[in-house]
C-alpha positions as CSV (number, residue, x, y, z in Angstrom):
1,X,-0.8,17.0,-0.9
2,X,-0.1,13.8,1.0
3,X,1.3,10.4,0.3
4,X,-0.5,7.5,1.3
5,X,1.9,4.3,1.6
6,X,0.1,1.0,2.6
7,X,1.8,-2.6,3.3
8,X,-0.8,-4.8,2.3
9,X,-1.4,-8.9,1.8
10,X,-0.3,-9.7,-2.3
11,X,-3.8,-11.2,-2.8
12,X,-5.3,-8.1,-2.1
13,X,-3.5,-6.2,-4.5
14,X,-6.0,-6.3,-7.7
15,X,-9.0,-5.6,-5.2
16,X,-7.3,-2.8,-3.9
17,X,-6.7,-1.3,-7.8
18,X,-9.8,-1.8,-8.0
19,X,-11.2,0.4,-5.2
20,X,-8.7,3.3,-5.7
21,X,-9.8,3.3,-9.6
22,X,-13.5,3.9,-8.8
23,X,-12.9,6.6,-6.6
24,X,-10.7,8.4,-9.4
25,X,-7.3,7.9,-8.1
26,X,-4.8,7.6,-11.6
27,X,-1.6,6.6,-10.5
28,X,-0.5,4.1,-7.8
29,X,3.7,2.6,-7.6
30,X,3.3,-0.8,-6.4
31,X,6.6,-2.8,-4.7
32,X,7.0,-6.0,-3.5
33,X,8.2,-6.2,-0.1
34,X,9.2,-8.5,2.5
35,X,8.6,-8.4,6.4
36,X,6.6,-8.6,9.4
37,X,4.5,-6.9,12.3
38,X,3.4,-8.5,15.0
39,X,3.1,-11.6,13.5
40,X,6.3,-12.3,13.8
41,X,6.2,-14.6,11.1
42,X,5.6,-18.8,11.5
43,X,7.1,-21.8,11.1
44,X,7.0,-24.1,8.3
45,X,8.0,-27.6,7.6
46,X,10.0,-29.0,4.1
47,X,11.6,-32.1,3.7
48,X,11.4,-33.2,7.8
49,X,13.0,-30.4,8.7
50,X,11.1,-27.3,10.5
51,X,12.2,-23.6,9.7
52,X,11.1,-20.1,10.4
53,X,9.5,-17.9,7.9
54,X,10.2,-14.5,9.3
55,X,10.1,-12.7,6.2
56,X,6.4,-12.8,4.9
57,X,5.9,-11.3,0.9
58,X,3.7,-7.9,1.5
59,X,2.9,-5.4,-1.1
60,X,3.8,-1.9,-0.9
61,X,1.3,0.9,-2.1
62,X,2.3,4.5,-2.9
63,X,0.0,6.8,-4.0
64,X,0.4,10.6,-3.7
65,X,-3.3,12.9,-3.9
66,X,-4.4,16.2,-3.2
67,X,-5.5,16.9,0.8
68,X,-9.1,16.5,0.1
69,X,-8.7,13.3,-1.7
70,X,-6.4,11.2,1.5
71,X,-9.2,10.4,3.6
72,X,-11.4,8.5,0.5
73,X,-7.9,6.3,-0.2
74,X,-7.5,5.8,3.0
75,X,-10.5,4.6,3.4
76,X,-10.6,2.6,-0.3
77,X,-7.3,0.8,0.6
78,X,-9.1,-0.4,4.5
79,X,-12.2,-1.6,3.2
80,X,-10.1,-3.4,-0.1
81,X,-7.1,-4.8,2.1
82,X,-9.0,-6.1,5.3
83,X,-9.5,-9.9,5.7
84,X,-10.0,-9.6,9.7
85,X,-7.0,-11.6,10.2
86,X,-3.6,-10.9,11.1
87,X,-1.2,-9.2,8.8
88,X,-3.5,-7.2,6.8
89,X,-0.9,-4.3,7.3
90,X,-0.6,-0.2,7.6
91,X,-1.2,2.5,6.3
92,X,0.8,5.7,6.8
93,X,-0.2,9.2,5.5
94,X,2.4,12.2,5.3
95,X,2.3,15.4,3.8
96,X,4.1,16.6,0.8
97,X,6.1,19.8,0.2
98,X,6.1,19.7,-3.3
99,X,5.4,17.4,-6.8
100,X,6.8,17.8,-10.4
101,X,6.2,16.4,-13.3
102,X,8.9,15.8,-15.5
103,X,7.6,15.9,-18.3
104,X,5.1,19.1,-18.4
105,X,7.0,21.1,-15.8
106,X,3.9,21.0,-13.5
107,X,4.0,21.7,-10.1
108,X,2.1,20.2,-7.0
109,X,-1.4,19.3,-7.2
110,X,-1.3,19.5,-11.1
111,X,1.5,17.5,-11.2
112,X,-0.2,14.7,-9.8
């Protein structure tokens, strides 16, 4: 199993639900988050007065699949979060030792 976490641009969110629900994934957890790469956030100007933004909103994607299923999200969440421009974000895949579901008592891949 592996879980696929991606930082993504807000306004990309429903596209990326999108994508992941064609290609059968069931079950994504979906945070809001703050912060920045290389962008290093900008500067912004209220009232006369000029202050940094260094904390940009991003979305955080966690979705956790069977091995043969990774590379298709990974893929799904690319093609659905890319603008071309700075701060599209990341994606980070890691394996998992082991899923339950609370409910049913299922373990690993039926669990998810």
């Amino acid at each position: 199993m592996k879980k696929i976490e991606a930082i993504i641009k807000p306004f990309k969110l429903d596209e990326v639900k999108e994508a992941l629900h064609e290609i059968g994934v069931s079950g994504i957890t979906v945070t809001e988050a703050r912060g920045f790469g290389r962008q290093k956030g900008h500067t912004e100007l209220y009232r006369g007065a000029e202050y940094v933004v260094d904390f940009l909103p991003k979305v955080k994607l966690e979705v956790v699949v069977t091995d043969d299923q990774a590379e298709r999200v990974v893929e799904a969440i690319a093609g659905a979060a890319q603008t071309g421009r700075i701060g599209d974000g990341k994606i980070f895949v890691s394996d998992i030792a082991s899923a339950l579901r609370i409910r049913t008592g299922e373990t690993n891949d039926d669990a998810i």
